[in-house]
C-alpha positions as CSV (number, residue, x, y, z in Angstrom):
1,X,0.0,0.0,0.0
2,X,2.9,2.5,-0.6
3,X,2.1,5.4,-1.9
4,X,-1.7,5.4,-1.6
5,X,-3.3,6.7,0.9
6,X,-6.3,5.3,2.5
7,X,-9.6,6.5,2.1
8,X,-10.2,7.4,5.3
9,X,-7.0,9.2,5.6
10,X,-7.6,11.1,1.7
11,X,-11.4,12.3,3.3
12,X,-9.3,13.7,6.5
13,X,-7.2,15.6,4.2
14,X,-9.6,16.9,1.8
15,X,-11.5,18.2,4.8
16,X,-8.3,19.9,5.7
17,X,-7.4,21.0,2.2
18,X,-11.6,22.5,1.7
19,X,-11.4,24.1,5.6
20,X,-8.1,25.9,4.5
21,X,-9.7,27.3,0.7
22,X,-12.9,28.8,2.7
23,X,-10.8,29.8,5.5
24,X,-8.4,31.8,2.8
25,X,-11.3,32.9,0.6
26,X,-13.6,34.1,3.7
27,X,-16.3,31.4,2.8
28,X,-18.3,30.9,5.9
29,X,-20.1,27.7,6.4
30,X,-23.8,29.7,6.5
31,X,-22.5,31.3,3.0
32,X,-21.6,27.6,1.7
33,X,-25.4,26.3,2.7
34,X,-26.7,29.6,0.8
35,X,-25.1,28.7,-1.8
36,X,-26.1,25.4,-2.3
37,X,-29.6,26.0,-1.4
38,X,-29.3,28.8,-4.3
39,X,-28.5,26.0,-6.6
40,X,-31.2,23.6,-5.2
41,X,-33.8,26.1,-5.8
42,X,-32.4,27.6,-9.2
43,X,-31.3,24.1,-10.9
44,X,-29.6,24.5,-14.7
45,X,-31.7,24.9,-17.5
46,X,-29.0,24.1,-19.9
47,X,-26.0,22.2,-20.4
48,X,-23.4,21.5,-23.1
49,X,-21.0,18.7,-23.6
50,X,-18.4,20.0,-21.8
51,X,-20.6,20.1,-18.5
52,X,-21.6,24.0,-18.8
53,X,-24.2,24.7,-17.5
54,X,-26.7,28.0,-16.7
55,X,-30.0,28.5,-15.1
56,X,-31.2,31.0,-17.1
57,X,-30.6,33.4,-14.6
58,X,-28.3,36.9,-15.7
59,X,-26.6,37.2,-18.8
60,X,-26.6,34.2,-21.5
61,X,-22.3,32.7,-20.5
62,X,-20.3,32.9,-23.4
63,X,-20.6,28.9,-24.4
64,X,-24.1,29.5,-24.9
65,X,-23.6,32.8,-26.8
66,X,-21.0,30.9,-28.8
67,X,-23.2,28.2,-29.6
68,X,-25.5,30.8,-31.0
69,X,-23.3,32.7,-33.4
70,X,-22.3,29.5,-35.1
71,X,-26.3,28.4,-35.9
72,X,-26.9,26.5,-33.2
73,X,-30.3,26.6,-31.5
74,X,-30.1,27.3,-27.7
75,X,-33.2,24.5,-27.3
76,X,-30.7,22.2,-28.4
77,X,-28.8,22.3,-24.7
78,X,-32.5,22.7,-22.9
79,X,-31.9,20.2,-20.5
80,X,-35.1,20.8,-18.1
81,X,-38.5,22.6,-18.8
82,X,-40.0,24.5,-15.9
83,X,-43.5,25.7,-16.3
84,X,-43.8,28.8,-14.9
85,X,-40.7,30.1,-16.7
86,X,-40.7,30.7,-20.3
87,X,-38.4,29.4,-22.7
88,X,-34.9,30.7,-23.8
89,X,-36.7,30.1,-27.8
90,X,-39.6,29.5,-28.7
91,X,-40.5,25.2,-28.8
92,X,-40.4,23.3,-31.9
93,X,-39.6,19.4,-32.7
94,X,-36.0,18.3,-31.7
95,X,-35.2,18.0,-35.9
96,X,-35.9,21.7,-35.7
97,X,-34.1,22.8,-33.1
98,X,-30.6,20.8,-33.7
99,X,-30.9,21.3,-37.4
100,X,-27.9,20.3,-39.2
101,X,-26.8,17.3,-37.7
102,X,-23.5,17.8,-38.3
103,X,-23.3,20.6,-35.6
104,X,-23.6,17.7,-33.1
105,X,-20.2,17.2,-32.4
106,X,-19.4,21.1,-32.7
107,X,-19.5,21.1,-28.9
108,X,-18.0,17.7,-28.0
């Protein structure tokens, strides 16, 4: 077992190592549960291949906005429909909204 650590001893020191990054970055345990409960209550929207992701909340991130300039509907990364939002673009068939199938792998 040289040079591995054991699991035990690896959750220790990640503990350590997260304690130390909040502790330097003046993230307060209250501020981490915000956080999280932010993302709980505002889950993504859309996601590309790369594991981007936005809620639709602010301004549209640049992968999206990319994605976009080169012809590629924004339905296309829909990943969840919430019914009392409304939609990034209007809905239409899945053949519509990828259109060119060769833009599939534009993202990959």
């Amino acid at each position: 077992m040289k040079g591995k650590i054991a699991d035990g001893e690896a959750r220790d020191r990640l503990i350590v190592w997260i304690r130390r990054r909040m502790e330097e970055f003046g993230i307060t345990p209250e501020a981490l549960a915000e956080s999280l409960q932010h993302d709980k209550d505002h889950p993504p929207l859309y996601r590309d291949a790369r594991g981007n992701e936005w809620n639709g909340l602010g301004d549209v991130p640049a992968w999206l906005r990319a994605a976009q300039n080169v012809g590629v509907n924004p339905a296309f990364f829909r990943i969840e429909t919430r019914a009392h939002e409304p939609a990034l673009v209007e809905s239409s068939t899945v053949s519509e909204q990828i259109g060119d199938q060769r833009q599939l792998d534009l993202f990959a």
